[in-house]
C-alpha positions as CSV (number, residue, x, y, z in Angstrom):
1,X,28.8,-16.9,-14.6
2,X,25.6,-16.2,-13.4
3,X,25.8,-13.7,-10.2
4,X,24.2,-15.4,-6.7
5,X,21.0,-13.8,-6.1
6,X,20.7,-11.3,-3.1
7,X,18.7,-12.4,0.2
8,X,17.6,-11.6,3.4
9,X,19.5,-12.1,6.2
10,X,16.3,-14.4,7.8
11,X,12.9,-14.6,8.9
12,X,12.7,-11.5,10.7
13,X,14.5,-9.1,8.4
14,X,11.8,-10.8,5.3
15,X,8.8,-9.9,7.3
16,X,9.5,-6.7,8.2
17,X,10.9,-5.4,4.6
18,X,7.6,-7.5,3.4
19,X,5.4,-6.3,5.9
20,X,7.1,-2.8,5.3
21,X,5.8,-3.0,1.9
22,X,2.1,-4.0,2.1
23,X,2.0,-0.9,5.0
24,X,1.2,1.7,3.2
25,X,-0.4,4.9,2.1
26,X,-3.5,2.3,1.5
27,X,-3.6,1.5,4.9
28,X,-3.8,5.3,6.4
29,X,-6.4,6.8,4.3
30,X,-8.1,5.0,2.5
31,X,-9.1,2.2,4.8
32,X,-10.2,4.2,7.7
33,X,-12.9,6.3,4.7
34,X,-13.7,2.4,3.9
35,X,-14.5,1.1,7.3
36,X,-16.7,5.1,7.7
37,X,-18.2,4.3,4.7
38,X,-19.4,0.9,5.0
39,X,-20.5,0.6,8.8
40,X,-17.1,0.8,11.0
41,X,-17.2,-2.5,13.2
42,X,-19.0,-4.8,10.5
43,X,-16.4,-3.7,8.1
44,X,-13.8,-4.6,10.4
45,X,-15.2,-7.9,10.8
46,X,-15.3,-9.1,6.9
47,X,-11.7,-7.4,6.8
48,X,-10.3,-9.5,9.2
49,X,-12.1,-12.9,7.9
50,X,-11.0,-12.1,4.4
51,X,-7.6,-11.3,5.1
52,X,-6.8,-15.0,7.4
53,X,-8.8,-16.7,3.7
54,X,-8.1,-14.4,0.5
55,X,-5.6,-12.5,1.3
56,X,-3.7,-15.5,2.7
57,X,-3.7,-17.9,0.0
58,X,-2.7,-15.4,-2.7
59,X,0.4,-14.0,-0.8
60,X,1.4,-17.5,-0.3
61,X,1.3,-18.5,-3.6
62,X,3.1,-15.1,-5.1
63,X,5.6,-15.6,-2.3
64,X,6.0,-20.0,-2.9
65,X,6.4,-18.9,-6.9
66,X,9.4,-16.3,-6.0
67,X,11.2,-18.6,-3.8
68,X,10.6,-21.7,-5.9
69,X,11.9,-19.7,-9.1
70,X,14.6,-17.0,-7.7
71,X,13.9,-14.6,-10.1
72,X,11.2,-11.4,-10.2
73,X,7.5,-11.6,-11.5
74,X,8.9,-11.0,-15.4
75,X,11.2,-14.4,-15.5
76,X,9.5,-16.5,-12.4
77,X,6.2,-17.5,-14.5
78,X,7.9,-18.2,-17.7
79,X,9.9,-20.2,-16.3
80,X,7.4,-22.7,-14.8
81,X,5.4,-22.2,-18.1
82,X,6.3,-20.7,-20.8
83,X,2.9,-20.2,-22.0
84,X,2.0,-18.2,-18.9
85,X,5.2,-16.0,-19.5
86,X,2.8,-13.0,-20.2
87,X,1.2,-12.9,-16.4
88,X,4.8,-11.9,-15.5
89,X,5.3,-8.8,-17.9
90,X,1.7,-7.9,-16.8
91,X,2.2,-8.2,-13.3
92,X,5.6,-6.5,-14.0
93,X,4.0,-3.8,-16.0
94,X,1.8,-2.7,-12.3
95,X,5.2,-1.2,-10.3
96,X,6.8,0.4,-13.2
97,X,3.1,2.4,-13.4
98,X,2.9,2.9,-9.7
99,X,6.2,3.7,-8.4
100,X,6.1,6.9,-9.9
101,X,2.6,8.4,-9.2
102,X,2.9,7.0,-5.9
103,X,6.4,8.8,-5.0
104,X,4.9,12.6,-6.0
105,X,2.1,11.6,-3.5
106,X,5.2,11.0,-1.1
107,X,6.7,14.3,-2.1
108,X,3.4,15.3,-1.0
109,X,4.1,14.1,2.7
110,X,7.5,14.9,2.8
111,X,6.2,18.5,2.3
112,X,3.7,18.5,4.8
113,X,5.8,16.9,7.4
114,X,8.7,19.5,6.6
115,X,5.8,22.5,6.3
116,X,4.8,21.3,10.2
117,X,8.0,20.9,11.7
118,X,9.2,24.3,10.5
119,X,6.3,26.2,11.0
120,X,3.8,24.9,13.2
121,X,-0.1,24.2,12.9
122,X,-3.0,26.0,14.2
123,X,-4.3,30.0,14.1
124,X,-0.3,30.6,14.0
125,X,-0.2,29.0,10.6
126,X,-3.7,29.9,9.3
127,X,-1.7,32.9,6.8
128,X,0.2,29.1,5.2
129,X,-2.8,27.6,5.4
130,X,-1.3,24.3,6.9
131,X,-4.3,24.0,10.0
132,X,-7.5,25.8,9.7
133,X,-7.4,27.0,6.1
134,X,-5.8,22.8,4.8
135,X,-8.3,22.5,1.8
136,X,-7.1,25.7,-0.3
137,X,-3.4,25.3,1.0
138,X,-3.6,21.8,-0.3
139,X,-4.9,22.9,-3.9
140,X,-2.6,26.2,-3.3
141,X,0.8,23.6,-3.0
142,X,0.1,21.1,-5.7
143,X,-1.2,24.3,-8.1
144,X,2.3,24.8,-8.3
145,X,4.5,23.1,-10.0
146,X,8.2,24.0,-8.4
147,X,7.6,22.9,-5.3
148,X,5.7,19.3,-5.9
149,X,8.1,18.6,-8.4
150,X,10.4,19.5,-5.9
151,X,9.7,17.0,-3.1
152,X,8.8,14.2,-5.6
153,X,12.3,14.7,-6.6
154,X,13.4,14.2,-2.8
155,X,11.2,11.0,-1.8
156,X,12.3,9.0,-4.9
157,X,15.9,10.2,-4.5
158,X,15.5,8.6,-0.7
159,X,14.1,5.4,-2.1
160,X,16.5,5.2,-4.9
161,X,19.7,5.6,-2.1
162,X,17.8,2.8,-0.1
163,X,17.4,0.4,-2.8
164,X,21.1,1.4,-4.3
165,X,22.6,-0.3,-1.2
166,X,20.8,-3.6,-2.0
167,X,18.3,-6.4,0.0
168,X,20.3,-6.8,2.5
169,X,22.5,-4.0,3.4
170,X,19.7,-1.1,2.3
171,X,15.8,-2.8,2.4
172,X,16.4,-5.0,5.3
173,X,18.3,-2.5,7.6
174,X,16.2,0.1,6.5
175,X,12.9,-1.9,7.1
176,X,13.9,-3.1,10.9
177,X,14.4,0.4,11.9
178,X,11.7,2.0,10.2
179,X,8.9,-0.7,10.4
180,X,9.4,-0.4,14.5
181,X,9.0,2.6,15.1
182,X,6.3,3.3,12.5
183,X,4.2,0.9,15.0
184,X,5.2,3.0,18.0
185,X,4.3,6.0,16.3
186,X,0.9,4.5,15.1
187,X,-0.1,3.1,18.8
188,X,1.1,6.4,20.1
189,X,-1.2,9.0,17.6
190,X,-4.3,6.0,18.0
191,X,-4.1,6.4,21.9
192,X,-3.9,10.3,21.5
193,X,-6.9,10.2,19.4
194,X,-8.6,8.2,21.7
195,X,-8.4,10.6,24.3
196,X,-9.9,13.6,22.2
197,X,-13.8,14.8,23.7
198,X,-16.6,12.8,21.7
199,X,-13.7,10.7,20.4
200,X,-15.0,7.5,22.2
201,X,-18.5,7.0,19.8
202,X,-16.2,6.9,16.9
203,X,-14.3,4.2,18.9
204,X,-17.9,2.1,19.2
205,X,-18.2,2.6,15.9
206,X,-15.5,1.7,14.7
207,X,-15.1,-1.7,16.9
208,X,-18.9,-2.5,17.3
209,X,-20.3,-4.6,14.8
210,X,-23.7,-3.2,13.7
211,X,-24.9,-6.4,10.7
212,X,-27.4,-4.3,10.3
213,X,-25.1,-2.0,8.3
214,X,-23.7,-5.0,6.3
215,X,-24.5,-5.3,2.4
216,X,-22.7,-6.5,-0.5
217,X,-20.8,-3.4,-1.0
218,X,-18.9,-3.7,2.9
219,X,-17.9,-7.2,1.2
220,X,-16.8,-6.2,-2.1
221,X,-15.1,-3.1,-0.7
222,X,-13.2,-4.9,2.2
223,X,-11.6,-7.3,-1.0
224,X,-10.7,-4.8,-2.9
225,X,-8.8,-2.8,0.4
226,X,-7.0,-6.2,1.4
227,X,-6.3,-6.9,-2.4
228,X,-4.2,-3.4,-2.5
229,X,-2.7,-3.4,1.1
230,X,-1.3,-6.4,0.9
231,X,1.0,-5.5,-2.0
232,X,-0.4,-8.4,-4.3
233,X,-0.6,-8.6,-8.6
234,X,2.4,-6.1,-8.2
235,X,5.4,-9.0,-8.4
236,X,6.4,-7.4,-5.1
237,X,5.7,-10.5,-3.1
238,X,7.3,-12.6,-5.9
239,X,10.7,-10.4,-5.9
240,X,10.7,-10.8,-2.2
241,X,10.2,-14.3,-2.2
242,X,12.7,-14.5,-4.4
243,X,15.2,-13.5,-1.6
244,X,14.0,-15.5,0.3
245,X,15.8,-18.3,2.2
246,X,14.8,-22.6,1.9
247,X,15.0,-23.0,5.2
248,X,12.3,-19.8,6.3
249,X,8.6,-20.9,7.2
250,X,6.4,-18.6,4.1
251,X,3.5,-20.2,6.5
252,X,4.4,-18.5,9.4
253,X,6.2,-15.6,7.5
254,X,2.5,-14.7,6.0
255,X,0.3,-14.4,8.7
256,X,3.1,-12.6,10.2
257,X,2.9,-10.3,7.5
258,X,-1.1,-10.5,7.5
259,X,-0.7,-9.2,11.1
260,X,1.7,-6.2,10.6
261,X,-0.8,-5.2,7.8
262,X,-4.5,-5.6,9.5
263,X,-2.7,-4.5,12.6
264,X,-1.7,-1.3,11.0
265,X,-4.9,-0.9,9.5
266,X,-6.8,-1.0,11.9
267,X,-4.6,1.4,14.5
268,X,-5.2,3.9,11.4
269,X,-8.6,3.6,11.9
270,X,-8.2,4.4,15.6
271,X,-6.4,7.2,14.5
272,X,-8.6,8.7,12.4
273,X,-12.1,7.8,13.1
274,X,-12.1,8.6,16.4
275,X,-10.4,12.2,16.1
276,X,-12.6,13.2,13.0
277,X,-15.6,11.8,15.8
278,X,-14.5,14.6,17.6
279,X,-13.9,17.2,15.2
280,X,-17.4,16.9,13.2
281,X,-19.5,15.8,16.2
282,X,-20.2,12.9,15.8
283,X,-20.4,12.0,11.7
284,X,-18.7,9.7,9.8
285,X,-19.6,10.9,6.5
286,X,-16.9,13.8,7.1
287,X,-14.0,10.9,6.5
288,X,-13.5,11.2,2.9
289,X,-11.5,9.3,0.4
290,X,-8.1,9.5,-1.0
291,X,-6.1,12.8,-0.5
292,X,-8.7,14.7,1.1
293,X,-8.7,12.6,4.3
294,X,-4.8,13.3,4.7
295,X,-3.8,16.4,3.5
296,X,-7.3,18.3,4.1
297,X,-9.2,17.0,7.2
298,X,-7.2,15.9,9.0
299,X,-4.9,19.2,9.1
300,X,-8.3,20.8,10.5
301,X,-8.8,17.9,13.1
302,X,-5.1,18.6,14.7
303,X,-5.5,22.6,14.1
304,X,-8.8,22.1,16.0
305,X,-6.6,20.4,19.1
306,X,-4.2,23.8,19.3
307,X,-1.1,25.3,18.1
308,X,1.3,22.9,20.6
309,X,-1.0,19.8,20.8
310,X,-1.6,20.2,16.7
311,X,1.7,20.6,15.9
312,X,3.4,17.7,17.8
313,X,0.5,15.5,16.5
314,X,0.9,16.6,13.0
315,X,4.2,16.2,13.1
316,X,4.3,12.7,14.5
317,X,1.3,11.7,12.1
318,X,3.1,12.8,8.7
319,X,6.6,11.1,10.3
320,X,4.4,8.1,10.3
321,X,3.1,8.7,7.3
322,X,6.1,9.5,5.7
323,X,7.9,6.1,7.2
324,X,4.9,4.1,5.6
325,X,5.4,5.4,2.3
326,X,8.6,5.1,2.1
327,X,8.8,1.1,3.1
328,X,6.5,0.9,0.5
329,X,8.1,2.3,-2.3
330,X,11.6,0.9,-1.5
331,X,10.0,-2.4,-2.4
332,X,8.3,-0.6,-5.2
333,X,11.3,0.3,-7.0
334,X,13.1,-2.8,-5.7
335,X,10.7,-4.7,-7.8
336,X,11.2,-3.0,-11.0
337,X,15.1,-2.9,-10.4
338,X,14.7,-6.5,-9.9
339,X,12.8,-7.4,-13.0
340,X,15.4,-4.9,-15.2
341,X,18.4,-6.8,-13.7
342,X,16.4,-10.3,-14.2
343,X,15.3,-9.4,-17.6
344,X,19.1,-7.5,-19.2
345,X,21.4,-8.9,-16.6
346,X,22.3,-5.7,-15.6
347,X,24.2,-4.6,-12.3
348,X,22.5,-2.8,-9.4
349,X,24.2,0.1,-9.6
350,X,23.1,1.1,-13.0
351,X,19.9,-0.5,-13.2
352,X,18.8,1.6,-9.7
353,X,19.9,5.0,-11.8
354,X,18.4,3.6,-14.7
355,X,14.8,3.2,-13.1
356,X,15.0,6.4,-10.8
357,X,15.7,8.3,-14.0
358,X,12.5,6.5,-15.9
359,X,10.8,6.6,-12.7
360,X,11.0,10.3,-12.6
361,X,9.9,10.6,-16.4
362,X,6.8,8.8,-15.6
363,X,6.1,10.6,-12.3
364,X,6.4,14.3,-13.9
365,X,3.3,14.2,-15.6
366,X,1.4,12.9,-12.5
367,X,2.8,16.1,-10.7
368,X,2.1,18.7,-13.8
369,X,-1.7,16.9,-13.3
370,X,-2.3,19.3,-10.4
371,X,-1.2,22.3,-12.3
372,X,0.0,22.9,-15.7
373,X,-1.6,19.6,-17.1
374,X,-4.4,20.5,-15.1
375,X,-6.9,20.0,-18.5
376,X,-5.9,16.8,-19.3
377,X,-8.5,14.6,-18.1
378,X,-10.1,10.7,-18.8
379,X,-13.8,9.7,-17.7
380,X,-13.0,12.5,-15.4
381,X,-9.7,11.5,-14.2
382,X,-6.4,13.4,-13.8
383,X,-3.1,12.2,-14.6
384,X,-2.1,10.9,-11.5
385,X,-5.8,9.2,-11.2
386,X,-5.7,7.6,-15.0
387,X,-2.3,6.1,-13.8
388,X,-4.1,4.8,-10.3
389,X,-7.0,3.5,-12.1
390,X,-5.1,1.6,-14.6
391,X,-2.8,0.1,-12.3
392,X,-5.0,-1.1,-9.2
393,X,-8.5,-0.9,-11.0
394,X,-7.6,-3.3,-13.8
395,X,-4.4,-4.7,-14.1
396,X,-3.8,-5.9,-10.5
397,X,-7.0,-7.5,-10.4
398,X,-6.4,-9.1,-14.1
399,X,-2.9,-10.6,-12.7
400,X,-4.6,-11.9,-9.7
401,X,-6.9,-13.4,-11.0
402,X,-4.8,-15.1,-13.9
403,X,-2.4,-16.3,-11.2
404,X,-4.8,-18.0,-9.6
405,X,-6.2,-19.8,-12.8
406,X,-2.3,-20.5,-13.3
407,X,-1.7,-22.2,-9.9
408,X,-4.7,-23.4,-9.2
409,X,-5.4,-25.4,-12.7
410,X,-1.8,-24.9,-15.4
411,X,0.5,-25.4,-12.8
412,X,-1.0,-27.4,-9.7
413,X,-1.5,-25.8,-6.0
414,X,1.1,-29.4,-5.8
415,X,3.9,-27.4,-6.6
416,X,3.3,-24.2,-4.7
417,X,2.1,-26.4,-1.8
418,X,5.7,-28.6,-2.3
419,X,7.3,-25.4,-1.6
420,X,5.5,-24.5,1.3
421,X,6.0,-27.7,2.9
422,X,10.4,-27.3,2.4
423,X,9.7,-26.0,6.3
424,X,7.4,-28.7,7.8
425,X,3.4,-28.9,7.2
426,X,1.1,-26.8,5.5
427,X,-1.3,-26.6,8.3
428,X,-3.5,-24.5,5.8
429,X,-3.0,-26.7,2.8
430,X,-7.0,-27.4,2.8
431,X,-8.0,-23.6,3.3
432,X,-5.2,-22.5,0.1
433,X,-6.2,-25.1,-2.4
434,X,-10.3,-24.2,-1.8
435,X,-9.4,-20.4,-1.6
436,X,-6.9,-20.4,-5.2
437,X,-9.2,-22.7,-7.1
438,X,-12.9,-21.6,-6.3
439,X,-12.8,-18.7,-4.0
440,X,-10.5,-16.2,-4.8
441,X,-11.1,-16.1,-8.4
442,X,-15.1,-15.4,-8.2
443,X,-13.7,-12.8,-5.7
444,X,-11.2,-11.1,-7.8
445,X,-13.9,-11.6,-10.9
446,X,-16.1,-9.1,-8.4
447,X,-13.5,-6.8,-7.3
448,X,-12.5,-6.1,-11.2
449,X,-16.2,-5.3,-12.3
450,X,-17.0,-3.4,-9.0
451,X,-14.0,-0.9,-9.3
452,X,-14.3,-0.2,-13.0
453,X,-17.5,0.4,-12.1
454,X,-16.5,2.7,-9.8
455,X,-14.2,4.4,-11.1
456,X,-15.9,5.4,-14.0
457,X,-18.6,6.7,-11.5
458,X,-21.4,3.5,-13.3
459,X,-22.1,2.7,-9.7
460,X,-21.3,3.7,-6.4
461,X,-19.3,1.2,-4.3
């Protein structure tokens, strides 16, 4: 006899452990170097717009298609058409890819936090490295390959324990503690920052709209942030809907969801603008991408505030941090547990221990790429990179936009809007059917061409 499927608890405990999951590393650094990079407020704008539109109607329909089903991304479309069976081993192949490259970057800010909670920041720590000399004690700790391998070791031990105790008993409780007080901690470092000398005209510049600084590029590279934040093409939103109950709104749960997210990302961008404002007088071309931003600058922004003031707010920044990654890849590994137990009919227990133990296969070589695999490179890329590129570059784009052909003209926006509709109207039943049919697969079309593109340095977006 089939086993009853796990669930949350309600409303609240699905929006957090959902909203937990699209707030993310994403969120921290890379869309505060987005919203630098392509003209703060006007940025902020098209974010917002496309996040109520695009990002809306696809989190709806991943989240309507787990619920409808019950089952994880590798069973759910197969069993509404077997045809379309292949979208859901793609979509399941993008967290059994990420999950691991994406837990040694947690090691990464498990290290740090540890590293200023021990020893401080600031002149004090300069002979670590951790404040004024970040950039070559950054290179200096992932050059190495006991200690990386070390941490990465610890965060995905932490997420496995989590995910071991199950949806309700591990994700859920886990999520309504941490989710909380991440926001404190976010409103708390983004008021800080605030108060910083010369931290005010990044705050215009971040708010203001200036159209003058719109282009294409703001457009395309506000998708492609809200395509990744939100957790979507990774069968997370479909595992979660899975658990969740008949009688919850997904309506009301998603722009619930929406608001954690954009709210999240945009107090990170009050974080971090405004500070770096104030450490490089005044220019935003100092907030770089990926890594940099987090484990290079802004060490030297809070080593520029002192050793007390630096240390409590590097502290409280990578406790943040860390809370945000690890909400993230609880419903990461969740996922792939999920589509392993959905897949083998396999028990919690030993599917958990059998996907930390792949998990930390596949996440070795991302962790060697710093050191000992150092010369292994593609179109430039390192490990870690190739896996990143792959993953949110190509695939995740590819299932997007294949689900949306699939909903939109296999299966019918009928049945997903059916679902919707279990809790009472679909007051956005016009906006979903325009956005999945016409919309958001042009868009998708874009943000696939634009960050190959990208990545393989073709053009600058």
């Amino acid at each position: 006899m089939e086993k009853k499927r796990s669930s949350f608890t309600g409303k609240i405990g699905f929006v957090l452990a959902a909203a937990g999951s699209a707030v993310g590393l994403g969120n921290i650094w890379r869309f505060p170097y987005l919203a630098a990079k392509y003209g703060g407020g006007i940025f902020l704008l098209v974010y917002l717009i496309l996040a109520v539109t695009f990002g809306f109607a696809l989190m709806c329909a991943e989240i309507a298609i787990g619920r409808k089903t019950g089952k994880s991304a590798i069973e759910a479309y197969g069993s509404l058409n077997k045809k379309y069976k292949f979208v859901g081993i793609l979509a399941s192949v993008v967290p059994i890819i990420v999950l691991p490259y994406y837990s040694v970057i947690g090691g990464w800010v498990t290290k740090y936090f540890v590293k200023i909670v021990s020893d401080g920041i600031g002149d004090t720590a300069v002979v670590e490295g951790v404040g004024k000399d970040a950039v070559s004690y950054f290179d200096k700790f992932t050059g190495q390959i006991g200690e990386p391998l070390l941490y990465f070791l610890l965060f995905i031990g932490i997420t496995a324990a989590v995910v071991l105790l199950g949806v309700e008993k591990g994700i859920e409780k886990v999520s309504k503690v941490m989710m909380p007080v991440l926001i404190v901690l976010t409103v708390g470092i983004a008021i800080y920052s605030m108060t910083l000398p010369g931290a005010m005209d990044g705050v215009v510049y971040y708010i203001k709209p200036d159209f003058s600084n719109f282009s294409v590029n703001t457009v395309l590279g506000a998708m492609g942030q809200l395509f990744y934040s939100m957790s979507l093409a990774m069968g997370i939103m479909i595992t979660y809907g899975s658990y969740m109950k008949k009688d919850v709104s997904i309506e009301s749960s998603v722009s619930q969801i929406e608001i954690f997210d954009t709210g999240v990302a945009f107090l990170a961008g009050l974080m971090v603008i405004p500070a770096v404002f104030s450490f490089s007088g005044g220019d935003p071309s100092k907030i770089n991408a990926g890594p940099g931003l987090m484990f290079e600058t802004l060490p030297q922004v809070f080593n520029s505030i002192g050793t007390v003031g630096g240390t409590i707010l590097g502290a409280t920044f990578f406790l943040m941090v860390l809370f945000a990654a690890l909400t993230s890849s609880i419903s990461l590994m969740e996922t792939v547990v999920s589509i392993f137990r959905d897949k083998f009919g396999w028990g919690r227990r030993s599917t958990c221990l059998f996907v930390l133990a792949g998990s930390v296969s596949l996440g070795i070589p991302s962790a060697l790429g710093f050191n000992v695999w150092k010369s292994v490179k593609l179109a430039g890329m390192n490990i870690l990179d190739m896996f990143d590129f792959a993953s949110n570059s190509v695939i995740m784009p590819i299932v997007a936009l294949l689900t949306c052909i699939f909903v939109g003209y296999v299966l019918g926006t009928k049945v997903v809007e059916d679902e919707i509709e279990l809790c009472g109207k679909f007051r956005r039943k016009k906006l979903f059917n325009l956005m999945i049919k016409y919309i958001a697969p042009v868009c998708i079309v874009l943000i696939l061409v634009s960050s190959v593109l990208d990545a393989l340095n073709i053009v600058d977006i």
